[in-house]
NURO-316517 format. One line per field, with one value per residue: residue number from 0; residue in three letters; chain; x, y, z of N, C-alpha, C in turn. Coordinates in Angstrom, 3 decimals, padded with zeros to 6 digits. Layout:
BEGIN
resi = (NUM|...)
resn = (ALA|...)
chain = (A|...)
n_east = (X|...)
n_north = (Y|...)
n_up = (Z|...)
ca_east = (X|...)
ca_north = (Y|...)
ca_up = (Z|...)
c_east = (X|...)
c_north = (Y|...)
c_up = (Z|...)
% end
This chain:
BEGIN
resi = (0|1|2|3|4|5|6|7|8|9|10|11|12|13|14|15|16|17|18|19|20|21|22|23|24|25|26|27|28|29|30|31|32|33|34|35|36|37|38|39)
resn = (UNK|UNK|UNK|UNK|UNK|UNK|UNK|UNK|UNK|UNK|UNK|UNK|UNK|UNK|UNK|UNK|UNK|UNK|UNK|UNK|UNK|UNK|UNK|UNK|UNK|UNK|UNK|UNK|UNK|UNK|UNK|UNK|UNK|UNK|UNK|UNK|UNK|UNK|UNK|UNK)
chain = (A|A|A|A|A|A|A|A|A|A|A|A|A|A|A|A|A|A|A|A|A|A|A|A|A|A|A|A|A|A|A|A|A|A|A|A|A|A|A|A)
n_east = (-031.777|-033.061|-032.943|-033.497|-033.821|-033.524|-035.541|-035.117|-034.208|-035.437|-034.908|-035.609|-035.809|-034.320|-031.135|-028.491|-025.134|-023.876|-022.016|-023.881|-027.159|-027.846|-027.291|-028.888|-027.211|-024.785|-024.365|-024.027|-023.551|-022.126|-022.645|-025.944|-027.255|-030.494|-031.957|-035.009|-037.023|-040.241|-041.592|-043.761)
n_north = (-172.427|-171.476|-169.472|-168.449|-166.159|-165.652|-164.397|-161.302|-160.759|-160.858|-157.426|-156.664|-158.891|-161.079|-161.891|-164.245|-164.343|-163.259|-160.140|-157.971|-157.750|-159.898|-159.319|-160.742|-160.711|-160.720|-163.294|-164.765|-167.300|-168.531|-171.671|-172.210|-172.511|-172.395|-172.875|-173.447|-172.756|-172.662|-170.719|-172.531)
n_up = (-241.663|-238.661|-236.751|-233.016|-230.335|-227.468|-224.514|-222.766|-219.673|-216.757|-215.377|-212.561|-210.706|-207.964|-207.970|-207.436|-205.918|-207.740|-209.129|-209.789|-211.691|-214.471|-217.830|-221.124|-223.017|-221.843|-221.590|-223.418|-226.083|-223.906|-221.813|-220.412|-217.662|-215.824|-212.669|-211.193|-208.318|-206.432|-203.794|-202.139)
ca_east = (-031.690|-033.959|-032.535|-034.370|-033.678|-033.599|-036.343|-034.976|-033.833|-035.971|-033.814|-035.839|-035.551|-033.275|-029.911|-027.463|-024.002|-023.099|-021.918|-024.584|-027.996|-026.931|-028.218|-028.741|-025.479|-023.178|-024.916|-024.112|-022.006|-022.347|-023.791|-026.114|-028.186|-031.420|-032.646|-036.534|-038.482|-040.770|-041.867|-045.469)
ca_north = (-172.601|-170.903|-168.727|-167.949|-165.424|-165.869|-163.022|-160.327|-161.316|-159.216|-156.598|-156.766|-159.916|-161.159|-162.305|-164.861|-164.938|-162.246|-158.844|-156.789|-158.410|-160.283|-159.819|-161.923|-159.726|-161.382|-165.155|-165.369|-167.964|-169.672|-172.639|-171.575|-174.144|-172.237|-173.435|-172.962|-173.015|-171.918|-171.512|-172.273)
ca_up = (-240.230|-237.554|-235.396|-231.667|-229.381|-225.331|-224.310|-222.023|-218.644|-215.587|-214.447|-211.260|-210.363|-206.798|-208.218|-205.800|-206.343|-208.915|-208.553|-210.687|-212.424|-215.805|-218.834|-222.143|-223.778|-220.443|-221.362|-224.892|-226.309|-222.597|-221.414|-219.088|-216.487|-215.271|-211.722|-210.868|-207.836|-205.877|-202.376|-201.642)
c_east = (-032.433|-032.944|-033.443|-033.917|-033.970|-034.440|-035.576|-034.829|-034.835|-034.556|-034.027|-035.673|-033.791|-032.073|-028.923|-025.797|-023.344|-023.032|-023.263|-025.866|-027.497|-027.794|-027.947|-027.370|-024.814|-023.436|-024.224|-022.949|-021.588|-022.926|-024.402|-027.227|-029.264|-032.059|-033.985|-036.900|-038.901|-041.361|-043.155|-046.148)
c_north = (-171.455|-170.346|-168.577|-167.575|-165.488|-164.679|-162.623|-160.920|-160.096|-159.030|-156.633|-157.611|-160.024|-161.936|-162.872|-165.133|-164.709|-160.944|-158.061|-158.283|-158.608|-159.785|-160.879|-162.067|-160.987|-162.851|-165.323|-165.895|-169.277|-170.534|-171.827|-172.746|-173.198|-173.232|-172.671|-173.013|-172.111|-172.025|-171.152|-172.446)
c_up = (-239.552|-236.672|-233.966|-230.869|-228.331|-225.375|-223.319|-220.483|-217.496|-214.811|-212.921|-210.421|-209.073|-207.579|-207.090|-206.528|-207.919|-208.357|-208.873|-211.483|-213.701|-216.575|-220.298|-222.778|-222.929|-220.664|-222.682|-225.185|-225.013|-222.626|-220.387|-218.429|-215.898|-213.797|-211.152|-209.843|-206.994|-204.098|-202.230|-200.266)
% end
């Protein structure tokens, strides 16, 4: 079996609706749902 690792979350990045920026550590084991977009 293959393992694959999530890459590194940006620390910099605007965060909504958490106390503190997450990282991969605080995801693991979670489901987690990613939402994308952008404003052009």
């Amino acid at each position: 079996m293959v393992t694959i690792h999530a890459p590194a979350l940006p620390t910099d990045a605007v965060w909504l609706n958490v106390l503190r920026p997450l990282t991969a550590a605080d995801l693991r084991g979670k489901v987690v749902v990613l939402d994308f977009w952008t404003y052009a």
